[in-house]
Backbone bond lengths (Angstrom), bond angles and torsions (degrees), N, CA, C in turn:
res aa  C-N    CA-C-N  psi(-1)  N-CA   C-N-CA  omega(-1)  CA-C   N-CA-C  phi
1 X - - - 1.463 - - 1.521 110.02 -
2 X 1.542 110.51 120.98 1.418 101.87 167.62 1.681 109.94 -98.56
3 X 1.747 94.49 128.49 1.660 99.65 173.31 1.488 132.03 -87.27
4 X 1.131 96.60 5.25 1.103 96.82 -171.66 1.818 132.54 -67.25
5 X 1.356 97.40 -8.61 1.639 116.11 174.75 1.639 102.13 -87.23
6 X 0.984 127.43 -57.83 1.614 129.89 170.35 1.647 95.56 -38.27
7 X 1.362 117.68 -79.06 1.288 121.09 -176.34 1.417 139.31 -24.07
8 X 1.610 90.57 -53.65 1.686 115.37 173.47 2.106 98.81 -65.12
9 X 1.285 108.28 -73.77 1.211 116.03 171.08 1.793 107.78 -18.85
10 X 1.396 112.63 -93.88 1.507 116.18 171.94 1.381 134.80 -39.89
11 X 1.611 113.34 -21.30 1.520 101.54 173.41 1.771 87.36 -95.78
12 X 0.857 126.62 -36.67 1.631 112.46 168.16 1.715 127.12 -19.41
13 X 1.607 96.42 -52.61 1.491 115.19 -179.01 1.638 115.18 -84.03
14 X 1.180 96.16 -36.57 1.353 107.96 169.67 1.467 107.24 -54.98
15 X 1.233 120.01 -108.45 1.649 130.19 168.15 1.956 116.82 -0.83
16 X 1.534 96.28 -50.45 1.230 102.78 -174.35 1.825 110.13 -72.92
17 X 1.135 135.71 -14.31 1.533 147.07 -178.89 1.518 99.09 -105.17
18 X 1.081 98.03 -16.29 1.825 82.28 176.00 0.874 111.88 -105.32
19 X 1.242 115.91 -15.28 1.896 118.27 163.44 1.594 104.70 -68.17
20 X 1.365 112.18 -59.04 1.502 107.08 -175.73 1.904 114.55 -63.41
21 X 0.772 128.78 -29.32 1.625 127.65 145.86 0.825 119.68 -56.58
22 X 1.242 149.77 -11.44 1.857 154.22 -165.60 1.825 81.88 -120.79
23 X 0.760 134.73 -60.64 1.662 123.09 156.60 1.315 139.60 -33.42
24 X 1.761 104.75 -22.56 1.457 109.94 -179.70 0.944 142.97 90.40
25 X 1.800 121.40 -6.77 1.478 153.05 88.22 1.558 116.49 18.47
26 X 1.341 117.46 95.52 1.520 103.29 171.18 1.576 106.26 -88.15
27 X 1.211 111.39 144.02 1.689 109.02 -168.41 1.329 107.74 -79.60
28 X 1.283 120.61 -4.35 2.100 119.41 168.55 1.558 99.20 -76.31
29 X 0.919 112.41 7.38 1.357 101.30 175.44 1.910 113.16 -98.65
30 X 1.146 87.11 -25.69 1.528 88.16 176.94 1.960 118.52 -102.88
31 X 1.401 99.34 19.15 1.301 111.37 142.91 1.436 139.24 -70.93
32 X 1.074 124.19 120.98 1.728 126.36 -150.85 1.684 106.30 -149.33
33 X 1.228 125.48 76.73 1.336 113.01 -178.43 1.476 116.73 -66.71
34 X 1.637 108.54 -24.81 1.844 107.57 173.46 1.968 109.73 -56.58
35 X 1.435 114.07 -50.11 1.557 128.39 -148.41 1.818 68.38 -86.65
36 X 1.213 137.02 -64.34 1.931 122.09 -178.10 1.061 91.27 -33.26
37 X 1.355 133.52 -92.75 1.615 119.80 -162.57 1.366 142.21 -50.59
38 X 1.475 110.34 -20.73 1.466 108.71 158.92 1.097 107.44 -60.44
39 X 1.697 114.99 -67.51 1.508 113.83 -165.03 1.511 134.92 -60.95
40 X 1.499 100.20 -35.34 1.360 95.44 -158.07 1.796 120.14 -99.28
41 X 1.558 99.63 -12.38 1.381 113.66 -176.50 1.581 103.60 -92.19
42 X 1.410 126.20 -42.13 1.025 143.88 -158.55 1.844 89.09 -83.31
43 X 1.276 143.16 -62.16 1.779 138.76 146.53 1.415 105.32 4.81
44 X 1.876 108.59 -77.80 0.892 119.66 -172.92 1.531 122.06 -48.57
45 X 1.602 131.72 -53.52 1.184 136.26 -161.86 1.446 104.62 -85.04
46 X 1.291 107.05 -32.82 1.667 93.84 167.03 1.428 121.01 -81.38
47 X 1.096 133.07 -21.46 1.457 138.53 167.06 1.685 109.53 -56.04
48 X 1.336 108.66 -33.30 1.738 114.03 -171.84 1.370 82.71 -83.16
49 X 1.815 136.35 -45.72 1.434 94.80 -157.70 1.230 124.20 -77.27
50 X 1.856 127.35 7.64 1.473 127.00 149.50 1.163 133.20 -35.22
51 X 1.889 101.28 -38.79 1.395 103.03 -174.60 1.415 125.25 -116.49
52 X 1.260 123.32 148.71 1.522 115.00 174.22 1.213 123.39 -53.18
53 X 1.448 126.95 179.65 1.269 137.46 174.82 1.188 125.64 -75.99
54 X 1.645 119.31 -7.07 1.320 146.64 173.75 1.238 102.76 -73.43
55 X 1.328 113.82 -50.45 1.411 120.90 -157.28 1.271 115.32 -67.06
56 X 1.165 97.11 -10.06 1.933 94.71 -158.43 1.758 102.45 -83.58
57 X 1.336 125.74 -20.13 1.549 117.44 158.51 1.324 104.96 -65.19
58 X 1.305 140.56 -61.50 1.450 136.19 175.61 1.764 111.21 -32.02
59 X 1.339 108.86 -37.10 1.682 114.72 173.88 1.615 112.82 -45.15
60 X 1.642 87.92 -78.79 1.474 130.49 178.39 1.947 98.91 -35.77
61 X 1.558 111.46 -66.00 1.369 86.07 -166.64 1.506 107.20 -79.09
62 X 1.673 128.16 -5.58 1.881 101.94 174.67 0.776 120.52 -90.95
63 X 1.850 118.06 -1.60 1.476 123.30 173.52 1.968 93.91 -61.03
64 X 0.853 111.50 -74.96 1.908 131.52 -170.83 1.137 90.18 -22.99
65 X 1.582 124.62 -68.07 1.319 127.27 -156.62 1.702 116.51 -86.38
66 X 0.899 97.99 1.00 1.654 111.61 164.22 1.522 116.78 -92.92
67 X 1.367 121.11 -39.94 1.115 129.73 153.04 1.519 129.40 -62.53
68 X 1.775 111.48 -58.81 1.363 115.12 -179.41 1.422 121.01 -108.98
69 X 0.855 106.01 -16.80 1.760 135.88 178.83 1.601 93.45 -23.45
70 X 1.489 116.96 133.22 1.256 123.59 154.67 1.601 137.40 -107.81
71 X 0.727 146.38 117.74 1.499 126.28 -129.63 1.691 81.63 -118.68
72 X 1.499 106.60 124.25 1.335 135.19 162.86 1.681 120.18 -28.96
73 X 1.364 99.06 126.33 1.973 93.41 -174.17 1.582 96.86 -76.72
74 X 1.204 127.28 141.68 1.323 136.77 143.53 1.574 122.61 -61.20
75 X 1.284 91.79 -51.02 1.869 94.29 173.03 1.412 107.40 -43.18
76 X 1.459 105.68 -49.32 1.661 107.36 -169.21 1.594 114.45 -74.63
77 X 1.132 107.26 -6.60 1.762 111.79 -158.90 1.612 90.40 -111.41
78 X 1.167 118.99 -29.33 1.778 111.42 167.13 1.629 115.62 -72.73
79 X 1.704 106.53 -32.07 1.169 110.29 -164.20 1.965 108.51 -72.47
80 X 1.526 95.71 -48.14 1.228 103.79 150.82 1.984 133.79 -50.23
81 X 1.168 121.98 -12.07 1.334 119.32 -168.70 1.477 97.08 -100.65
82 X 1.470 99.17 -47.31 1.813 103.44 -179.17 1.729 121.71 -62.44
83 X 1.847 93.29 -30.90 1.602 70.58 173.95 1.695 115.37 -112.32
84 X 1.265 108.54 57.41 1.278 140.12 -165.34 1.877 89.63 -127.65
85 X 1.470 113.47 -82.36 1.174 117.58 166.94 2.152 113.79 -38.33
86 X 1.072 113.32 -54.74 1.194 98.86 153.54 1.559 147.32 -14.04
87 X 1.530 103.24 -66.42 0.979 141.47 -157.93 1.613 98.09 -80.05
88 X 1.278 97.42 -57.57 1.729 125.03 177.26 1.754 98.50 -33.96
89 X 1.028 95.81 -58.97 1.798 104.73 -158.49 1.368 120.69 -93.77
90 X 1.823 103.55 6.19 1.382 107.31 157.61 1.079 121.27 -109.55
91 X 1.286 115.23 -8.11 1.459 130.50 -166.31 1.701 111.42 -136.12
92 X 0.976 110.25 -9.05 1.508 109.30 -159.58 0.939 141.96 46.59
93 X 1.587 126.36 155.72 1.706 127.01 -151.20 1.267 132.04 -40.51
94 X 1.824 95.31 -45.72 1.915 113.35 157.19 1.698 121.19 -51.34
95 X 1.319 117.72 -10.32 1.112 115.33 166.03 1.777 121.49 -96.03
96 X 1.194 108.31 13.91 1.317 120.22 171.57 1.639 121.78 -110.67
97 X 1.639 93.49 -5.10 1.655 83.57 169.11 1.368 126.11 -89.76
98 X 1.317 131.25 23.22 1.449 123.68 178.15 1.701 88.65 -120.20
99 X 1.074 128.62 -23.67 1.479 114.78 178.06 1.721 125.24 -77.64
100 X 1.981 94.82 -26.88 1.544 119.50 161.57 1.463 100.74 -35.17
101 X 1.567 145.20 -30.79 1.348 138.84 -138.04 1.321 86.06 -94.34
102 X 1.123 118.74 -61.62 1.390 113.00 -172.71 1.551 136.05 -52.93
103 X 1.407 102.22 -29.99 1.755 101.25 170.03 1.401 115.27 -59.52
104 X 1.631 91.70 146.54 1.382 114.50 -156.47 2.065 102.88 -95.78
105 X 1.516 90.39 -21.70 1.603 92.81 -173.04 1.577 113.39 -95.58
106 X 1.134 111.50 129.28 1.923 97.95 -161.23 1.296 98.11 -72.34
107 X 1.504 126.33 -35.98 1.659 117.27 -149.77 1.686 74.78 -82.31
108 X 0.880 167.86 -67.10 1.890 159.80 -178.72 1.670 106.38 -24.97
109 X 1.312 98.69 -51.75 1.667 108.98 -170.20 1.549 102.55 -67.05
110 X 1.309 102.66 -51.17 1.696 98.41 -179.36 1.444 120.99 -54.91
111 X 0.978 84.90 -60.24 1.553 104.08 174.58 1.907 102.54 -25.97
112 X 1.290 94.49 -93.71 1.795 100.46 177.38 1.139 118.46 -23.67
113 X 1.513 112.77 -52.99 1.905 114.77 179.25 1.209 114.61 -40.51
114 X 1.922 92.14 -53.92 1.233 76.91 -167.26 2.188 130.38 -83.35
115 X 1.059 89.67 -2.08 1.414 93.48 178.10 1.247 96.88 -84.72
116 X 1.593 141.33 -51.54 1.691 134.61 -173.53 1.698 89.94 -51.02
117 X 1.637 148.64 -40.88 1.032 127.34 -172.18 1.549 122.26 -96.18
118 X 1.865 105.43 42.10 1.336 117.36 -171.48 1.501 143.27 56.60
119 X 1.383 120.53 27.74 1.242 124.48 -169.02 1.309 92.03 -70.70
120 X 1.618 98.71 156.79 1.306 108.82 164.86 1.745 126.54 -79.06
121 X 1.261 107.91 128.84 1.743 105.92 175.70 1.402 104.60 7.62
122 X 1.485 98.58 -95.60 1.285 133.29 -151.30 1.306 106.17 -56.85
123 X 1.445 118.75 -40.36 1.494 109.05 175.99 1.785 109.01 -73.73
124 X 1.146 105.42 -23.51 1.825 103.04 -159.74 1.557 76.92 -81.83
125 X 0.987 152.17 -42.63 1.945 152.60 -149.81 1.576 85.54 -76.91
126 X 1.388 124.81 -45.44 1.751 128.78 -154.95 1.721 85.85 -81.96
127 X 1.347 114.93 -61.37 1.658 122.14 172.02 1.957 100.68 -9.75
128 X 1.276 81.26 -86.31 1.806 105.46 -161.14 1.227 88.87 -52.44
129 X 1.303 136.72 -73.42 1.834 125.77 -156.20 1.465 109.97 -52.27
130 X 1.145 114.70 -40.38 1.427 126.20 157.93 1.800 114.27 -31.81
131 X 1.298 102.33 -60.42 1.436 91.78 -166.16 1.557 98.41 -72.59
132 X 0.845 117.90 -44.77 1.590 134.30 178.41 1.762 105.81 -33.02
133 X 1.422 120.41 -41.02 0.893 98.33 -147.04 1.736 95.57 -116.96
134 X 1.489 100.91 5.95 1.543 128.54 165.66 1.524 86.43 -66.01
135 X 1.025 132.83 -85.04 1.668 154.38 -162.80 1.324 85.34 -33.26
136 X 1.040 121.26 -98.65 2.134 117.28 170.01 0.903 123.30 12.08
137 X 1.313 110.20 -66.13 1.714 123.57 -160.90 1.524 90.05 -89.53
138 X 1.082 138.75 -35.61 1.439 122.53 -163.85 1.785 100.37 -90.90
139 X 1.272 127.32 -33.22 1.483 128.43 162.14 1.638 113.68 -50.75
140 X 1.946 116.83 -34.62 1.003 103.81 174.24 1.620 136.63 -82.19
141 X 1.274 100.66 -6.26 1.442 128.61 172.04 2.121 105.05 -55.82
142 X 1.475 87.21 -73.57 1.640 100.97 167.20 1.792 107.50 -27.10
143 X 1.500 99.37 -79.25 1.652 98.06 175.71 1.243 150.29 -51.06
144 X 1.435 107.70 -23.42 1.201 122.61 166.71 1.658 114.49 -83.33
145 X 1.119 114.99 -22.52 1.219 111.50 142.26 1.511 151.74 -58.31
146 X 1.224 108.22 -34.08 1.311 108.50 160.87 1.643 120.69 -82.70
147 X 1.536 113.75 -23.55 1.324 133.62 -159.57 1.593 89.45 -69.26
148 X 1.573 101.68 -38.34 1.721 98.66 -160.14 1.954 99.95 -81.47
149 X 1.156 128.42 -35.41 1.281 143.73 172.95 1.671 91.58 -47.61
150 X 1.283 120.98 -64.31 1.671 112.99 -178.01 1.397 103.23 -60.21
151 X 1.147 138.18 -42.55 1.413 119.79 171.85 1.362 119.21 -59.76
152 X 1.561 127.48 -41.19 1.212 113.38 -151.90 1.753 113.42 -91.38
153 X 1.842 99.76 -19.16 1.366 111.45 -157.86 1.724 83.55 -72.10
154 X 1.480 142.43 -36.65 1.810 107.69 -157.26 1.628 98.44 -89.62
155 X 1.136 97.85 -0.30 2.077 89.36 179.46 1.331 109.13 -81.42
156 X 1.706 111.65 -32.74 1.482 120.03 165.05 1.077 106.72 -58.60
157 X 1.171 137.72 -52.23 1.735 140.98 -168.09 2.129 95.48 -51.24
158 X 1.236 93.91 -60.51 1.326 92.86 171.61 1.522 128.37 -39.79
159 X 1.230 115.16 -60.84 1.187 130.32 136.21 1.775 119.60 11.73
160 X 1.340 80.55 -93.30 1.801 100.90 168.59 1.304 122.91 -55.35
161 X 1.139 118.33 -28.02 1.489 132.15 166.38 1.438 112.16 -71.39
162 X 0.807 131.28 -29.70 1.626 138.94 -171.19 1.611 111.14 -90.80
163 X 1.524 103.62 -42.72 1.719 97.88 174.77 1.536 86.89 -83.18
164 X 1.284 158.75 -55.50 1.327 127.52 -172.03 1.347 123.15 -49.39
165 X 1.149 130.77 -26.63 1.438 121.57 -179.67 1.254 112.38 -104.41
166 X 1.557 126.42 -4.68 1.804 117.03 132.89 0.993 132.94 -35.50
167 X 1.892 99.99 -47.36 1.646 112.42 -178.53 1.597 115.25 -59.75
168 X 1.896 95.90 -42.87 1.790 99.65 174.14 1.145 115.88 -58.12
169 X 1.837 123.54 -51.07 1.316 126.04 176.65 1.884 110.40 -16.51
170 X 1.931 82.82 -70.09 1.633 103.94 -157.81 1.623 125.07 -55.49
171 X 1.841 96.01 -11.37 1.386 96.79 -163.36 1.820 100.87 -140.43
172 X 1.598 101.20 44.71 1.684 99.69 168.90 1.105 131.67 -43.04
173 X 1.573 100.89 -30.87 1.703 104.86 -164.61 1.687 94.95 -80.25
174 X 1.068 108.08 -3.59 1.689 91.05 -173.26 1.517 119.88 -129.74
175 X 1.525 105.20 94.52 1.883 120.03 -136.09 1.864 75.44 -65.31
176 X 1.474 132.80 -47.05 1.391 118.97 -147.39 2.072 99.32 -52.55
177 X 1.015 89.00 -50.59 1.798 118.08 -164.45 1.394 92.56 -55.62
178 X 1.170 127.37 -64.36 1.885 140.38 170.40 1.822 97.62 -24.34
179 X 1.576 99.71 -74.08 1.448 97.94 -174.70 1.643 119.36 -34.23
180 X 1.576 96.11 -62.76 1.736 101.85 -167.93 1.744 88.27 -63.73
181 X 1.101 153.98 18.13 1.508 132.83 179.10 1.194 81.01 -119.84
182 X 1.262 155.16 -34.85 1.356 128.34 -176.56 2.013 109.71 -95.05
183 X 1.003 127.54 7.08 1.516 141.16 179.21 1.602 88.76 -93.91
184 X 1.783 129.58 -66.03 1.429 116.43 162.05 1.493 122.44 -25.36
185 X 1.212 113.07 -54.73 1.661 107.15 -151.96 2.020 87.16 -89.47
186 X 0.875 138.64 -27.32 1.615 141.22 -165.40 1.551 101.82 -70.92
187 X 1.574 102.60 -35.04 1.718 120.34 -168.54 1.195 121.16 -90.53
188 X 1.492 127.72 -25.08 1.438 149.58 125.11 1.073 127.61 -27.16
189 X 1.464 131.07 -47.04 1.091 147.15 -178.35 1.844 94.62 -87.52
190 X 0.551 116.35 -57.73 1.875 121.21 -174.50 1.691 88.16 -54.90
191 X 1.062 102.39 -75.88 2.132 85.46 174.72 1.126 143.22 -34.76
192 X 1.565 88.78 -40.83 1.921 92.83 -177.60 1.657 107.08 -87.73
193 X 1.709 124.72 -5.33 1.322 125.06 169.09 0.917 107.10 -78.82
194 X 1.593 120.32 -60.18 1.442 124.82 -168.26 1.355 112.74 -69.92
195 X 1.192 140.65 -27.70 1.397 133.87 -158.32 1.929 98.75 -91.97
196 X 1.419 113.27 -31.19 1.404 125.14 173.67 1.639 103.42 -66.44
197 X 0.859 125.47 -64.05 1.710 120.85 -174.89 1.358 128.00 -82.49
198 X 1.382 100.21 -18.28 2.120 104.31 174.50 1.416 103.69 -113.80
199 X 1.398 127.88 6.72 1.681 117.30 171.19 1.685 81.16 -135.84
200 X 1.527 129.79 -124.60 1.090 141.05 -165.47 1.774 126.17 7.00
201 X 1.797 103.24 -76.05 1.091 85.03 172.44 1.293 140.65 -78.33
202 X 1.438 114.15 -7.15 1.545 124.37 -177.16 1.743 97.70 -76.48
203 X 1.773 137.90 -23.48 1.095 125.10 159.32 1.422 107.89 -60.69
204 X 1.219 117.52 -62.88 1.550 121.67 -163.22 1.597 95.96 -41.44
205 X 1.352 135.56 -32.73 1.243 117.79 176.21 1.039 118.96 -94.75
206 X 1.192 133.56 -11.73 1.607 138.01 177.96 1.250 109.13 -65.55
207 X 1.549 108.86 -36.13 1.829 111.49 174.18 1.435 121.55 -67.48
208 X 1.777 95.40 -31.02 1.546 90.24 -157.93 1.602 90.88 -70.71
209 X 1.228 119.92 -53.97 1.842 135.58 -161.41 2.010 84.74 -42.05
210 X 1.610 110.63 -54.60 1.504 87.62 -151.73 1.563 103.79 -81.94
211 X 1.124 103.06 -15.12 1.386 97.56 165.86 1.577 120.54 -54.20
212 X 1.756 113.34 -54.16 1.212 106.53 168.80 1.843 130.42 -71.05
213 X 1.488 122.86 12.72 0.930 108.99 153.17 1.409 119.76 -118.02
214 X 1.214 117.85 10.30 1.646 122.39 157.16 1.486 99.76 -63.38
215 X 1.304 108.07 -57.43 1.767 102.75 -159.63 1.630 107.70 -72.96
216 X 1.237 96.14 -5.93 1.806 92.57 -175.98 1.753 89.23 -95.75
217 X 1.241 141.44 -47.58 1.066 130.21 162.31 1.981 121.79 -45.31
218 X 1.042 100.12 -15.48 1.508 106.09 -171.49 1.608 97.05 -87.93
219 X 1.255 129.35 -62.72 1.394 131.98 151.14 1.573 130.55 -28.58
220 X 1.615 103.21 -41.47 1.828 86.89 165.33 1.290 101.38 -75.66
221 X 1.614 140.15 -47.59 1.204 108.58 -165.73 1.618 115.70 -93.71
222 X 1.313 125.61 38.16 1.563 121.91 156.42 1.742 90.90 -112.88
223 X 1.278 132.17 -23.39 1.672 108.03 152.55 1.279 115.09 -48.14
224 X 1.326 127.22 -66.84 1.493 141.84 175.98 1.575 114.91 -28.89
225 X 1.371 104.25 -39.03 1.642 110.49 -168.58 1.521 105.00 -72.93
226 X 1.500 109.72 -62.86 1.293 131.54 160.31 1.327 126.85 -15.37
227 X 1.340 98.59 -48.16 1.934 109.46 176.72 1.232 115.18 -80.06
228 X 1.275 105.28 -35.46 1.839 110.95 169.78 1.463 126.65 -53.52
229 X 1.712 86.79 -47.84 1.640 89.48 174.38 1.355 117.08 -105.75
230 X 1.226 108.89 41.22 1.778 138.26 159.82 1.113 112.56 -112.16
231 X 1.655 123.44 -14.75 1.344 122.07 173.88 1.729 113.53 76.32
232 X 1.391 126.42 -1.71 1.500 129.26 161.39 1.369 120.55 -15.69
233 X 0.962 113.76 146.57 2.195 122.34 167.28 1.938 85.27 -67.18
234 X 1.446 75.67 123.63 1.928 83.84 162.41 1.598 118.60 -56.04
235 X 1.504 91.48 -41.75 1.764 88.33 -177.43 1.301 105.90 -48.61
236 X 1.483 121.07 -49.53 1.745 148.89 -169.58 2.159 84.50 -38.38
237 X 1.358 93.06 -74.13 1.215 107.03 177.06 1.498 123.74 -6.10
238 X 1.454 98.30 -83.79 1.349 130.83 -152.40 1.648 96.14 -52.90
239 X 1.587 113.37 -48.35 1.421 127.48 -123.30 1.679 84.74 -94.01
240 X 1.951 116.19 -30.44 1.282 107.67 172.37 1.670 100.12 -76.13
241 X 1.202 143.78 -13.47 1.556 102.52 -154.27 1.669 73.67 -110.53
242 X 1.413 154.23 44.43 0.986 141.60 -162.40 1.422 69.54 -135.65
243 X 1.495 155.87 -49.51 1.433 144.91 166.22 1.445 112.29 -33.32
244 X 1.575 119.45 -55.94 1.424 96.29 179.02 1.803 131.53 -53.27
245 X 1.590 103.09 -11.28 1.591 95.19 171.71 1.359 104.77 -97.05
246 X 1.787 99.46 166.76 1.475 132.52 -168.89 1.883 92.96 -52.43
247 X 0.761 124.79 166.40 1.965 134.83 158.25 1.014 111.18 -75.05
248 X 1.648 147.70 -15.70 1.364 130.34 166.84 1.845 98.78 -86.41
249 X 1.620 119.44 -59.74 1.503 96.03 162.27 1.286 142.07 -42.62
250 X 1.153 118.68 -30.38 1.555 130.82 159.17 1.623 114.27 -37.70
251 X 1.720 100.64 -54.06 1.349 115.35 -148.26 1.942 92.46 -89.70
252 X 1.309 110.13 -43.34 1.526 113.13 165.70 1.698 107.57 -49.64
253 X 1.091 140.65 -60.90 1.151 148.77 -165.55 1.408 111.51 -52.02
254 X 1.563 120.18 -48.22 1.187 151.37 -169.69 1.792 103.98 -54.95
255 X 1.789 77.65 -52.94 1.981 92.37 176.45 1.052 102.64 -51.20
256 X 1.304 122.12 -85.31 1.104 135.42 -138.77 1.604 105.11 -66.68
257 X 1.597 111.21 -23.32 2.139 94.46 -179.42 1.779 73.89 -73.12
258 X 1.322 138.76 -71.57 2.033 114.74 -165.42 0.933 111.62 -60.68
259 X 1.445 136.38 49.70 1.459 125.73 139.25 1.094 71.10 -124.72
């Protein structure tokens, strides 16, 4: 699990209430169940009607994986390919289908099957980009969902602001009633800002990033697959899919096979 989206999120909220208490602001004051219901339900239902009825598992799983999502070791997924490729070229490809059982990563597992059961290159290369680029489109579903929630929630806030100061309009003569109609529309507006920039869009990017390093992980290992059932020197192997990482992972990795 990476925490770091919970984290960012919560010291966000955190920091931000302790500033407004260090201001002198009691924060029950900016409780508002009327300006919650404009804003935050009404976000929601218009944001779904972008998307189909399909979509809403595509939601469901980049919400999870934005939250709990664990993002696949490369170290481990090269270490695994090479001595796969190994294996390959002492034994050949048919000797990789009973060890195929054990991988834990499906797009790895598939992959192997399907080359130990002879696909051709070109179709098994079209195979994998394929799924790869399924993964894309269904990660972008997730994002555009939240992306549209950051747009829609501060216009709603507005929203809420506007029937509160009808309410003030309607009821000058009555300063108590005035107040609570302008505390509505101030508190509305504080929702539909805050809930757009410290929850919404910081998901909408949490998906896109892990989305883009799943699929960049999905790409070293359909390179990886490729070379196997090209028959490559493992070393040959290793040393290209050790390019797709950054140079300090490289250089960590490096350590750790000399220790």
């Amino acid at each position: 699990m990476d925490p770091l989206t919970l984290v960012g999120i919560g010291m966000a909220f955190v920091f931000l209430f302790l500033g407004i208490i260090m201001e002198g602001t009691n924060p029950a004051s900016l409780i508002g169940i009327p300006a919650f219901l404009i804003v935050v339900f009404p976000t929601v239902m218009v944001s779904l009607a972008g998307l189909t009825k399909a979509d809403l598992s595509s939601v469901v799983a980049s919400t999870k994986k934005a939250l709990l999502g664990k993002a696949e070791s490369a170290s481990e997924s090269i270490g695994i390919v090479v001595e796969f490729a190994e294996r390959a070229r002492k034994e050949g490809l048919l000797a990789l289908e009973e060890s195929a059982k054990s991988i834990e990563d499906p797009f790895l597992k598939k992959g192997i099957n399907l080359a130990v059961d002879g696909t051709d290159p070109e179709e098994l290369r079209e195979i994998l980009e394929a799924e790869i680029a399924s993964k894309k489109t269904t990660d972008k579903v997730g994002a555009k969902f939240y992306t549209d929630m950051g747009g829609f929630c501060p216009t709603l806030g507005i929203v809420g602001a506007v029937t509160g100061l009808i309410k003030v309009l309607g009821s000058l003569e009555n300063p108590a009633e005035a107040g609570h109609g302008i505390a509505v529309a101030f508190i509305a507006t504080f929702y539909g800002v805050l809930l757009a920039n410290a929850v919404f869009l910081p998901m909408a990017n949490k998906i896109k990033r892990a989305s883009e390093v799943e699929s960049h992980h999905m790409e070293l290992v359909m390179e990886g697959i490729m070379s196997i059932q090209a028959g490559a020197n493992p070393r040959v192997i290793e040393q290209k899919l050790l390019s797709f990482l950054p140079e300090k992972e490289r250089a960590a990795l490096a350590d750790e096979q000399a220790a």
